[in-house]
C-alpha positions in Angstrom: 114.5 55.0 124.2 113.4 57.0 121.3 114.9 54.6 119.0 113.2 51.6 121.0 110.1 53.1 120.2 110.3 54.1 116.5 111.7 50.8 116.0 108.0 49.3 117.7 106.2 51.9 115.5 107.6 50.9 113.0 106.9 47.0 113.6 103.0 48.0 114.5 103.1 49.4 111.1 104.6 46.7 108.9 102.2 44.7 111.1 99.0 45.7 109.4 99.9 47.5 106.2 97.2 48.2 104.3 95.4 49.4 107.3 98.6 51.8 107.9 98.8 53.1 104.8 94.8 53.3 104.4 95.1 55.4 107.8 98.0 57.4 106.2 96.0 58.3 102.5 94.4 61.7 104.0 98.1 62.8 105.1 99.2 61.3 101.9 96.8 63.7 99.9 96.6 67.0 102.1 100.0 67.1 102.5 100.9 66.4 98.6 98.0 68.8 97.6 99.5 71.5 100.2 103.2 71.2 98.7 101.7 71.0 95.0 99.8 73.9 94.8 102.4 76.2 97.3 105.0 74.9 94.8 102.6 76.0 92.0 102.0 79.2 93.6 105.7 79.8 93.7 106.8 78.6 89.9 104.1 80.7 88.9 105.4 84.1 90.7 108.6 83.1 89.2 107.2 82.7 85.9 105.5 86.4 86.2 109.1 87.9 87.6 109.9 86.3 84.6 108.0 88.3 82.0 108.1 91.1 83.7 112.0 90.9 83.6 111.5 91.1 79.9 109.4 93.7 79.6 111.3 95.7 82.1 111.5 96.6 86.1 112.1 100.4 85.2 109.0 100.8 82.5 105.9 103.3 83.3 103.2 104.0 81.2 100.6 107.1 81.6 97.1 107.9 79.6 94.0 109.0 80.3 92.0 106.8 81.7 89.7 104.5 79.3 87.2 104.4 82.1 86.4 108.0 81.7 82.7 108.5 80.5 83.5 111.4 78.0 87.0 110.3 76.7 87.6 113.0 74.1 90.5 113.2 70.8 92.3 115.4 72.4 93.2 112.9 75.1 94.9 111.0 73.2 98.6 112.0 72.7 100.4 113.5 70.0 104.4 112.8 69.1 105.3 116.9 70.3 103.3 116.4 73.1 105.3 113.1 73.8 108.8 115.1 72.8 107.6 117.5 75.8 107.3 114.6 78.1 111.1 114.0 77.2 112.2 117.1 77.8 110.7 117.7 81.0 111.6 114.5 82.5 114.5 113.9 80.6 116.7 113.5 84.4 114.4 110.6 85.2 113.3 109.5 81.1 116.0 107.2 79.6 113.6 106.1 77.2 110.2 106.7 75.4 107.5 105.8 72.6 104.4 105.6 71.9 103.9 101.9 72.8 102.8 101.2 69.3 102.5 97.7 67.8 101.3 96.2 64.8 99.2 92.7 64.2 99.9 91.9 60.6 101.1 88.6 58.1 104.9 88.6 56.5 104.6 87.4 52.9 107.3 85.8 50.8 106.4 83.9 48.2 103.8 80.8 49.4 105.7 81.1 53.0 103.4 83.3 55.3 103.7 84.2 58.9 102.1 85.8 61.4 104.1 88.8 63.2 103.5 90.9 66.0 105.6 94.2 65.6 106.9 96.2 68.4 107.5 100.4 67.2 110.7 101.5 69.1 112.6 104.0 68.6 116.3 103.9 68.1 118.0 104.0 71.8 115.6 101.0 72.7 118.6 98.7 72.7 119.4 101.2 75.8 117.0 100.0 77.8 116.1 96.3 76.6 119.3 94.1 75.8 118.8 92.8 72.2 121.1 89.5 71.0 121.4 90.3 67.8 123.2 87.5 65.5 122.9 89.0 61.8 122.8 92.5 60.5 122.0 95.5 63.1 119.2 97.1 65.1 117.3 100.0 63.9 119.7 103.0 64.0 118.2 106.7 64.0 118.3 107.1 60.3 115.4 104.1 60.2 113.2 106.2 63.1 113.8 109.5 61.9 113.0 108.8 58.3 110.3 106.0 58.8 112.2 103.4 56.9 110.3 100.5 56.2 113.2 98.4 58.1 112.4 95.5 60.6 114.2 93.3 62.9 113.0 89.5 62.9 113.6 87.4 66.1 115.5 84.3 64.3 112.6 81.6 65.1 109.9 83.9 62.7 113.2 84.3 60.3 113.5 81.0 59.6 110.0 80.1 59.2 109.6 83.4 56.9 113.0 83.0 54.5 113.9 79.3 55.6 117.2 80.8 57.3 117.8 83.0 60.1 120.7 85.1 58.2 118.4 86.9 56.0 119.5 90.0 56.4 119.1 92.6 52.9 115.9 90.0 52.0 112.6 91.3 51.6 108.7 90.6 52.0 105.7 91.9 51.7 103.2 93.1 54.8 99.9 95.1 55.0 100.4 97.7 57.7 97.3 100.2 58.3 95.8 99.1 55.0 98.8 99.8 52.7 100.5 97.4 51.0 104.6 97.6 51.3 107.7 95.9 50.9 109.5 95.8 54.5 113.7 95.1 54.5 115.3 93.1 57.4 117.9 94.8 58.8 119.0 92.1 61.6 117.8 89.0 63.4 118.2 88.7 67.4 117.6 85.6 69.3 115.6 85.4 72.4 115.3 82.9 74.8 112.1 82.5 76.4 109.8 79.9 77.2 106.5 78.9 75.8 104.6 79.9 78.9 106.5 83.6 79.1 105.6 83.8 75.2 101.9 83.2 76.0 101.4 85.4 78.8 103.2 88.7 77.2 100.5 87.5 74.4 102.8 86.0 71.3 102.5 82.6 72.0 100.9 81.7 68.3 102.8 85.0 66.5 106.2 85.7 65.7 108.0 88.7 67.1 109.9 91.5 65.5 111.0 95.1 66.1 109.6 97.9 63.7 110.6 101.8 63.5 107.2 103.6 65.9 107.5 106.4 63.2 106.2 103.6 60.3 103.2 103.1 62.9 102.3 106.2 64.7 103.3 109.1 61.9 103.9 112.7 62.8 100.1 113.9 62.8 98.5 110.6 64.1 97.4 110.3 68.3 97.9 107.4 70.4 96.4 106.8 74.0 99.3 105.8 76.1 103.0 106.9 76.5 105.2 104.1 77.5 108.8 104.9 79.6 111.9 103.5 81.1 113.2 105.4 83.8 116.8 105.9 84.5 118.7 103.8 87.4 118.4 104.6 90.8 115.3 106.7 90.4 112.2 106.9 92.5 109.6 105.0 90.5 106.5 105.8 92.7 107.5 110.0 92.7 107.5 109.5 89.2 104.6 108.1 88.2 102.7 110.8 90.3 104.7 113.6 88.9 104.3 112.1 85.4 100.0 111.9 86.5 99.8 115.4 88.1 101.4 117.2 84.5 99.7 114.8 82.2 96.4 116.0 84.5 96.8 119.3 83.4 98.0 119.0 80.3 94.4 116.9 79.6 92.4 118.7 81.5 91.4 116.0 83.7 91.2 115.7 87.5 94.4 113.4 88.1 92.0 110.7 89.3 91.1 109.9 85.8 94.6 109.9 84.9 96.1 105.9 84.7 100.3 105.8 85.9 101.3 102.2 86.5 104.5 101.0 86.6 106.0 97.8 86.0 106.4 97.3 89.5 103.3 98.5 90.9 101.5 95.7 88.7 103.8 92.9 89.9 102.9 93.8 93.3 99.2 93.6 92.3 99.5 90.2 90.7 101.8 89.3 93.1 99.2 89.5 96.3 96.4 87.8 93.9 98.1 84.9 93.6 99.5 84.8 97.3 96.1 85.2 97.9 94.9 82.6 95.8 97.3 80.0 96.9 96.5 80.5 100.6 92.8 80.3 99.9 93.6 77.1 97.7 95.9 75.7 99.5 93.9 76.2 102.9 90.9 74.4 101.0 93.0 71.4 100.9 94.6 71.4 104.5 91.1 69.8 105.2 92.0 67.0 104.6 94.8 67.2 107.0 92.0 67.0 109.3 90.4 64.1 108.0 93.7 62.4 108.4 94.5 63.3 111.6 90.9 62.1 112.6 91.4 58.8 110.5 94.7 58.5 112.7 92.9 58.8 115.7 90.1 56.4 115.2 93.0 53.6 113.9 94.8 54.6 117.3 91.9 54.0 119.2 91.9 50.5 117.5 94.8 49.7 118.0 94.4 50.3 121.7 91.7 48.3 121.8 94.0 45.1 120.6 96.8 45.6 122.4 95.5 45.6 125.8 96.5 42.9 126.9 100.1 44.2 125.7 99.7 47.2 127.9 99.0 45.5 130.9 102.0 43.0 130.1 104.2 46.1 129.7 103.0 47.6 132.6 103.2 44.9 135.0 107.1 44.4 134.0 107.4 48.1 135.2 106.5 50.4 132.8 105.7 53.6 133.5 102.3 55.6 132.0 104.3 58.2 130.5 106.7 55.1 128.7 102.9 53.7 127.4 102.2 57.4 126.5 105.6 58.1 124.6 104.9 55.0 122.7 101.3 55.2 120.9 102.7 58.8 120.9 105.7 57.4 118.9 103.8 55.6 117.0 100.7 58.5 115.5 103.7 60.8 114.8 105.8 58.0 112.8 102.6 57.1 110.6 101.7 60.8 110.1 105.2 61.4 109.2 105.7 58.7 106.9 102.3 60.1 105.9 103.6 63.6 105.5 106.7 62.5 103.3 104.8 60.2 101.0 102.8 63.4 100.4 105.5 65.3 99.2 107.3 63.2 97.3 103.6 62.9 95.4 103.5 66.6 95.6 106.9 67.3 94.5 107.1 64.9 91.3 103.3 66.1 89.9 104.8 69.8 89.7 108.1 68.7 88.5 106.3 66.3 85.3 103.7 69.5 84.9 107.3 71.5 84.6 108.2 69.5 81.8 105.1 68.9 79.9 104.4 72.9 80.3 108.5 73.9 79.5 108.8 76.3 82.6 110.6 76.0 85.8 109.1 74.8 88.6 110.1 76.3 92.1 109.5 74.1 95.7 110.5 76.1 98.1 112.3 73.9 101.2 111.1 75.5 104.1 107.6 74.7 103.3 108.5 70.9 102.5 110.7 71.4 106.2 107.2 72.9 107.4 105.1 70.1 105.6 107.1 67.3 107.4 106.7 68.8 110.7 103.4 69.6 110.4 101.7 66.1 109.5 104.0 64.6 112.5 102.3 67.6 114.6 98.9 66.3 113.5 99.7 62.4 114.4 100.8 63.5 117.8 97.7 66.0 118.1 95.3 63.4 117.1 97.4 60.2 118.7 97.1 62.0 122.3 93.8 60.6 122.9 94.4 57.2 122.1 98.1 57.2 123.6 96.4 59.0 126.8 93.8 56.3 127.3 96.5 53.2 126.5 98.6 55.1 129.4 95.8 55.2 132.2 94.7 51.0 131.7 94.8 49.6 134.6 97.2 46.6 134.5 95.1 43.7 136.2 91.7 44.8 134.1 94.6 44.5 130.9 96.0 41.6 132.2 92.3 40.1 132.0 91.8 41.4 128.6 91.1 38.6 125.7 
């Protein structure tokens, strides 16, 4: 029976097509909106997990707030004040700087190149896997003496020296208004894509690693102390342990004190873009509505010329609810049709926006399974009306019908 009655669906369809798929366009769109931007919504908390992978789950930072209306020298941090830090928390502390980084142009020869410098110290390779593929990473004679030693990711390598094994070669960089020669030590390749680069902020700028005693020297201050915690431990106890001592050791109420892990902010960005994407995403559900309306006014219709094939139907024996399954049938199978249209429109925009954009694009098939069951939902809501009426004609006043 079922089939008998998809198969006439479909027929009714094929029938008038333009005025089927007319009928079916605000499906079409609501549904292929809805699937676009949920998929959108997805690729882009995958393309946060992402960056945040490279930065690190584990990493913490603590400073005195900016916010703060009298923000004073001595709130800024000092390197013995940041040894402290180590020592006290050095059961938790795997790793630590001063997060200190460095703007500045390579030169060699006529070839010049924009870098953005990371300071690390020496164990950073403990905490952040490095690929290097010539030469070394900094080692604790570069840190400890403030070598003027760099690592070069192999992309800037090859744009600075023409080659990625350049390893021994030398250039020229301004760093904190001196002028110095700076050695590569080792080149590392990273893969990442374009839109990763962009958000952690070196999208136009090449990346290397640099000693953080070259940047931040034994008698300078700097505002935050970054951290990677050791495996297994509590994040959230730390970051409140790390603001109570920092509190006092500042002078400051701990409510002026700023601890934020890593994962803390990926929940925060996390529920703005949930957030974001149900608000979006309910904005274009409306015109699920429309649909659904369209479908019952080309229902009603469609009533309206087959009467007379009602009352034939029904005076061969069939029975209101076989009338009512039918138009039934019918809404659902042009909503559905509707629905999966939609999603193959949905599913192909993200997948070409993948490409042009270089990042992977995440569609998530429960809300495609959810999509397709919805829009036939929303035929048979809007169809029961129609499919109602078409079920309570009265034969002989059908029969009469022209």
């Amino acid at each position: 029976m079922l089939i008998e009655n998809m198969s006439m669906a479909l027929h009714a369809i094929k029938a008038n097509k333009m005025r089927s798929f007319l009928t079916m366009l605000g499906i079409i769109i609501g549904i292929g909106a809805v699937i676009a931007i949920a998929a959108v919504g997805d690729s882009m908390r995958n393309l946060f997990t992402d960056a945040y992978k490279d930065v690190g789950f584990n990493r913490g930072s603590v400073m005195v707030s900016w916010e703060v209306d009298d923000f004073r020298e001595s709130d800024n941090f000092t390197r013995a004040e940041m040894e402290r830090i180590k020592e006290i928390y050095k059961d938790r502390i795997e790793y630590i700087d001063s997060d200190s980084s460095v703007e500045a142009e390579a030169v060699n020869g006529r070839r010049k190149v924009m870098y953005q410098f990371q300071g690390v110290d020496y164990n950073y390779t403990d905490v952040q896997p490095v690929n290097i593929v010539y030469g070394r990473f900094l080692n604790e004679a570069d840190v400890k003496g403030a070598s003027n030693h760099v690592v070069l990711e192999d992309k800037g390598a090859i744009q600075l020296f023409g080659t990625a094994d350049c390893v021994g070669r030398t250039f020229r960089m301004t760093v904190k208004k001196v002028t110095q020669e700076y050695k590569v030590v080792g080149v590392y390749h990273k893969d990442i894509s374009p839109m990763v680069a962009m958000m952690l902020g070196n999208g136009q700028r090449q990346a290397g690693f640099i000693p953080d005693t070259v940047l931040v020297k034994t008698n300078d201050t700097f505002q935050n102390v970054n951290f990677y915690a050791r495996d297994g431990v509590n994040m959230k106890q730390l970051m409140m342990d790390m603001a109570k001592y920092v509190a006092k050791l500042k002078n400051r109420p701990e409510s002026e004190i700023r601890a934020m892990s890593v994962v803390e902010q990926m929940g925060s960005v996390d529920t703005q873009l949930g957030a974001m994407s149900a608000a979006v995403g309910g904005i274009a559900a409306i015109s699920l509505l429309v649909g659904g309306i369209g479908i019952m006014n080309i229902m009603m219709v469609s009533v309206t010329e087959r009467t007379r094939e009602i009352g034939i139907r029904k005076a061969l024996g069939a029975r209101t609810r076989d009338i009512m399954i039918q138009f039934l049938t019918e809404s659902a199978f042009m909503s559905a049709s509707g629905g999966i249209i939609g999603i193959i429109l949905g599913i192909s925009l993200v997948k070409i926006g993948g490409i042009l954009l270089k990042m992977t694009v995440v569609v998530n098939p429960a809300v495609v399974i959810l999509a397709v069951g919805f829009s036939a939902l929303v035929g048979i809501f809007f169809g029961l009306y129609p499919a109602s009426k078409a079920a309570k004609a009265d034969p002989i006043e059908a029969l009469r019908y022209e």
